[in-house]
Structures are given as structure tokens and as C-alpha cells.
C-alpha positions in Angstrom: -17.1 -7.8 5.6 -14.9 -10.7 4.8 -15.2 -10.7 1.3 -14.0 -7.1 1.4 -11.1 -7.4 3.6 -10.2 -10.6 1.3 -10.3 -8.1 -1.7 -8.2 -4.9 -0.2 -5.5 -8.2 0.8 -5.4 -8.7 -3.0 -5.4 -5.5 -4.0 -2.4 -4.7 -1.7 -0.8 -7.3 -2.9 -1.3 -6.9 -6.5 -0.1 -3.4 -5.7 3.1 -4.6 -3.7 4.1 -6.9 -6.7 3.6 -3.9 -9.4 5.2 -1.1 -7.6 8.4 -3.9 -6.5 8.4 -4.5 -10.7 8.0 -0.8 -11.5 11.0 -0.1 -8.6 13.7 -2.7 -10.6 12.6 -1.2 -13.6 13.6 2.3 -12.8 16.6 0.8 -11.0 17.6 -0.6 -14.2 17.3 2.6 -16.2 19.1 4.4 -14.0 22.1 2.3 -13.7 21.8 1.7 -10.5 21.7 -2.3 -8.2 18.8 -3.2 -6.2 19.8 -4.1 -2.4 16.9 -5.8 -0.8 17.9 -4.4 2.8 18.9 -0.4 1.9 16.5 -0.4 -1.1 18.0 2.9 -3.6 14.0 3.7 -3.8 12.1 2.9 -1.0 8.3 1.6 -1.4 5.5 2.4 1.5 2.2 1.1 1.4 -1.1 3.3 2.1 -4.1 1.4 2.9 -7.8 3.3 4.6 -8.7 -0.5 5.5 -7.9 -0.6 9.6 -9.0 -4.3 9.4 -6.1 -4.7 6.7 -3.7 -2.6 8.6 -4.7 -4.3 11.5 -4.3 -7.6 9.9 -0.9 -6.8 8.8 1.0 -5.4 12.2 -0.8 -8.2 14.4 0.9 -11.5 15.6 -2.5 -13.2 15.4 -3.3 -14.4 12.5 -6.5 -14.0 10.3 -9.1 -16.6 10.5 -9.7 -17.6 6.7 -7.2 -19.4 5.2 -6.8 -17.1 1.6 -6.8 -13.8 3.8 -3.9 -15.5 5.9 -1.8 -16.6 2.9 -1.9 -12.5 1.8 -1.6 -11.5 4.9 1.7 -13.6 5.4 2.7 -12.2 2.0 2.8 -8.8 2.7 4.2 -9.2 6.1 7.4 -11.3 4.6 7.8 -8.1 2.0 7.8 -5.8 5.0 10.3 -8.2 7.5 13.0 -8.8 3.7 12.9 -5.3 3.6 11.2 -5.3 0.2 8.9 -3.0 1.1 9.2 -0.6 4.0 5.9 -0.9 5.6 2.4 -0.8 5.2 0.9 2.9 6.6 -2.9 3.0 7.3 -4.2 6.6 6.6 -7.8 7.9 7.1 -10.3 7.4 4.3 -10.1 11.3 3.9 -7.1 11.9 2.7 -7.6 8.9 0.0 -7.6 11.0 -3.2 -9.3 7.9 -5.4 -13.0 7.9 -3.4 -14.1 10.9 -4.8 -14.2 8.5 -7.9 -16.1 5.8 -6.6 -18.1 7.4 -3.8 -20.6 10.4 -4.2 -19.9 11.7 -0.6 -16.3 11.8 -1.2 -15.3 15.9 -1.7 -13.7 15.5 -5.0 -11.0 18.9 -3.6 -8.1 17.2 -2.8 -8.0 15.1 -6.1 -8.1 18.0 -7.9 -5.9 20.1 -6.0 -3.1 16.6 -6.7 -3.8 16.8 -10.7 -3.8 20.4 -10.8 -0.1 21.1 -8.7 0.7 17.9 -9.2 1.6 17.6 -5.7 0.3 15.1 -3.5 0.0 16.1 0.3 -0.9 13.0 2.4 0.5 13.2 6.3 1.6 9.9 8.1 3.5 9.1 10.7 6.6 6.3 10.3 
């Protein structure tokens, strides 16, 4: 359980560093500055890992050391305003498990590449 936990962290994070690069990026083509604290395109985080979610919004921090050094991470991004926040969804409105898991109902993927809408409901 650990390991995995340790390896959504990363993934999040990896994710958070890509999207922040791919967010100056667009900032840049489009003429426009980047302002940390009223950020011209916002960036929310989705993560199905309660653990990770938990993780994030707690004031306790996480037992091993690597998970607490992500963990601290993200929560920075999320208190500079860098990123918004991180949301936890359920696993069934993830789109990507019907790639990776053979219970997963492959519908709402489809339904996303074929509208190319995503529908995905979440409180802030």
C-alpha cells in the first residue's frame, strides 16, 4: 500500500510540474503574464487515491520520509496559489482505468473521444 501511495505522490507531482510548464507556455503564446496568486488559467488537480487526497488536506504529516517530501510539495503549490487545489473524485468517473483495468466500463472514455467533451462532477 505504501509503495503505491508513494507512486500516485509522484505521479501527481510529475503532473503538477508538467501542466504548471504547459500553463506558462500557453501564457506565453498568448501574450499574456503569469500572476502566481490570480493565475490567467487556473490548474486543478483530480486524484481517485483517498489516501493521496487525504494525505494532501491533512495537517498530519505522512509517515515515510519520500511520501512527506511530495506531500509537502504539492501542498506548497496549492498554499502559492500555483495550483488551485487538489480534487479527489471517485474511481468511476476516471476515464483512463478502462485502459488499465478489465472491469473498468470503457463508456465514458469513449463517450470523451467521441464529443470531445469531458463530463466529470466535483465539488470546490
Amino acid at each position: 500500500m505504501k509503495q503505491i501511495l508513494n507512486a500516485e505522490c509522484a505521479a501527481l507531482s510529475l503532473c503538477i510540474d508538467e501542466t504548471m510548464s504547459l500553463r506558462l507556455c500557453l501564457l506565453q503564446i498568448l501574450g499574456l503574464k503569469d500572476s502566481t496568486r490570480s493565475p490567467p488559467i487556473p490548474i486543478y488537480m483530480f486524484t481517485d487515491s483517498k489516501s493521496l487526497y487525504n494525505n494532501i488536506h491533512s495537517t498530519n504529516q505522512a509517515a515515510d520520509l519520500n511520501l512527506r517530501r511530495e506531500v509537502e510539495s504539492i501542498r506548497q503549490h496549492i498554499r502559492e496559489g500555483e495550483i488551485q487545489d487538489c480534487i479527489w473524485i471517485e474511481s468511476a468517473m476516471q476515464l483512463a482505468d478502462s485502459l488499465t483495468k478489465h472491469t473498468a466500463n470503457p463508456d465514458k472514455l469513449l463517450n470523451t473521444i467521441t464529443s470531445g467533451e469531458i463530463d466529470i462532477s466535483f465539488s470546490l
